[in-house]
C-alpha positions as semicolon CSV with decimal commas, in nm:
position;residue;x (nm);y (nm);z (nm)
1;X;8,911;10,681;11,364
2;X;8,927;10,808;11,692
3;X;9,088;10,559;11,937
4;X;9,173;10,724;12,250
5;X;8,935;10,615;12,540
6;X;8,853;10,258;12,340
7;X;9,003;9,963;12,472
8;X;9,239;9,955;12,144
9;X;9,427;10,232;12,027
10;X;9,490;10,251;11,655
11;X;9,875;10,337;11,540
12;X;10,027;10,347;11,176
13;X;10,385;10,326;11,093
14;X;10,499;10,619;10,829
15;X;10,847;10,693;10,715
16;X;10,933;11,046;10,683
17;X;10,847;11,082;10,297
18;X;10,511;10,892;10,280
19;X;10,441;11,128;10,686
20;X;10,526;11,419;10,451
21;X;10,317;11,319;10,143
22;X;10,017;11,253;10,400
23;X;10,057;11,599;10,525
24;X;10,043;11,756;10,188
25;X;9,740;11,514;10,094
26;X;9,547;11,643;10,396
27;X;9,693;11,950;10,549
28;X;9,923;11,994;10,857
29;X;9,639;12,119;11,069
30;X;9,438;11,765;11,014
31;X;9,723;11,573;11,044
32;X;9,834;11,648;11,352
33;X;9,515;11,674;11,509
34;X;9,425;11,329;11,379
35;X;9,813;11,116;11,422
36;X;10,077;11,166;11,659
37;X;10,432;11,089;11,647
38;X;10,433;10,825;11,917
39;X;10,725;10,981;12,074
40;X;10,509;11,262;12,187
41;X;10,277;10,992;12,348
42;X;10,447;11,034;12,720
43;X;10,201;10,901;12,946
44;X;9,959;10,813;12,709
45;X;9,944;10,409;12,882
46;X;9,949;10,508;13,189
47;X;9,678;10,783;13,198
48;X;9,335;10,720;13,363
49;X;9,019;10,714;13,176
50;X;8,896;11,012;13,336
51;X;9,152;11,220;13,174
52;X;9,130;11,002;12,880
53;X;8,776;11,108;12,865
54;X;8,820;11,452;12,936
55;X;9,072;11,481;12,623
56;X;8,838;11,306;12,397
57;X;8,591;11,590;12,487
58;X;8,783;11,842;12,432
59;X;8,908;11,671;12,107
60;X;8,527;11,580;11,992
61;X;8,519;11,991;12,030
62;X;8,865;12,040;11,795
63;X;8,729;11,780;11,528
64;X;8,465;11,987;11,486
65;X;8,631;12,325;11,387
66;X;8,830;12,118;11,210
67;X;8,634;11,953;10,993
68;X;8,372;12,222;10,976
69;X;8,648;12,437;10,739
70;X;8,610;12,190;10,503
């Protein structure tokens, strides 16, 4: 679910084995296009929602590839 630009953004709390067993599950590439340690989230509350919306563009764009290789 894509949460950036919604009112609520979604989080999930993984320790490093079940982050690693995800990754295997579903591939690096997906994973870290779809979750984000939220130590690499600098900013992320205090950004507008222009540039909140201009990310999810260019995400909406990513997702795409992304999924298309499937």
């Amino acid at each position: 679910m894509e949460s950036l630009g919604d009112d609520t953004l979604a989080f999930t709390v993984l320790n490093s084995d079940e982050w690693k067993e995800l990754e295997n599950s579903v591939g690096k590439e997906k994973l870290e296009f779809f979750f984000t340690p939220v130590s690499q989230l600098n900013g992320l509350f205090n950004m507008s929602m222009d540039e909140a919306m201009d990310i999810s563009e260019k995400r909406q764009i990513e997702k795409e590839k992304i999924l298309k290789n499937d």
